[in-house]
C-alpha positions in Angstrom: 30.5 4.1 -15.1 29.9 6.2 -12.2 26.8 8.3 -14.1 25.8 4.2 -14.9 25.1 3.5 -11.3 23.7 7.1 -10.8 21.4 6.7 -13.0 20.1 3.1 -11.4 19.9 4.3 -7.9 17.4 6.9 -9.7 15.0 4.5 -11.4 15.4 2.4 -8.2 14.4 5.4 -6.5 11.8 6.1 -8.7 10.0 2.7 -9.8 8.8 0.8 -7.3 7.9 -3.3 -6.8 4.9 -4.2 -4.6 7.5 -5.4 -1.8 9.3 -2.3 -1.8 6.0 -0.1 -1.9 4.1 -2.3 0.6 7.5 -1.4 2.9 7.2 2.3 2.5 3.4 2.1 3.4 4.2 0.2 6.7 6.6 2.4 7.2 4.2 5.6 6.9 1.5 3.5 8.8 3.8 2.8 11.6 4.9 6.4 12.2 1.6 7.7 12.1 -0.7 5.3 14.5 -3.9 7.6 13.7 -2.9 7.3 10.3 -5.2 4.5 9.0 -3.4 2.0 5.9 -5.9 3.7 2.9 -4.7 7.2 4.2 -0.6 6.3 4.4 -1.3 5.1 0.9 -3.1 8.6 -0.2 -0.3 10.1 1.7 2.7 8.4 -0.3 1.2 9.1 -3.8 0.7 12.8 -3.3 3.8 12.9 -1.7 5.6 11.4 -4.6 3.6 12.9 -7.1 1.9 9.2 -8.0 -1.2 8.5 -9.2 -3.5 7.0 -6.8 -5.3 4.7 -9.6 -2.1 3.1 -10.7 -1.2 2.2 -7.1 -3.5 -1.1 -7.3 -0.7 -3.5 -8.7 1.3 -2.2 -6.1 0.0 -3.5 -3.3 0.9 -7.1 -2.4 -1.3 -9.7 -1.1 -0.8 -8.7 2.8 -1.1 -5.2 2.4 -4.3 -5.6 0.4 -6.0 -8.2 3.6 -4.9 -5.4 6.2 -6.8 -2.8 4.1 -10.1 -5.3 3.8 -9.9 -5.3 7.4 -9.5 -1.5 7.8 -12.2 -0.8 5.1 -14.9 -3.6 7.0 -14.1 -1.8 10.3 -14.8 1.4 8.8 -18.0 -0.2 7.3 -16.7 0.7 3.9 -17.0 -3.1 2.9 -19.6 -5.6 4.2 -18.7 -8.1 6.5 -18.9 -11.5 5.0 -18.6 -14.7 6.1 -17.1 -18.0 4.4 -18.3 -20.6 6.4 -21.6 -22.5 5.9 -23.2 -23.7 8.6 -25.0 -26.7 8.5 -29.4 -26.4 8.9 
């Protein structure tokens, strides 16, 4: 039994769930201030040995608006606009 729960701790270790993943990224963000939320994800992949284009389903819905943000900041996305206004 005790090789059992071993083993789990591993996979738990080693697989991770967007809310688990999204905790370790605000974790890296947070440590690092100039560390922007695009690089603390870089960051954890190579660190973990991960590959960075099987990160997408990863990242959970609030992660992914505080990247838009970063990325129209950093002019990397345009800045749109969902309202209409009236003419």
């Amino acid at each position: 039994m005790p090789e059992d729960q071993d083993i789990n701790k591993l996979l738990e270790s080693k697989f991770y769930c967007p809310r688990k993943f999204s905790e370790e990224i605000e974790k890296i963000h947070s440590d690092n201030v100039d560390m922007s939320y695009i690089d603390s994800i870089v960051f954890f992949c190579e660190k973990n040995n991960i590959d960075v284009e099987s990160v997408p389903k990863l990242i959970s819905k609030p992660l992914k608006e505080k990247i838009k943000c970063e990325a129209i900041e950093l002019n990397f996305l345009k800045r749109t606009s969902h309202a209409k206004l009236p003419i």
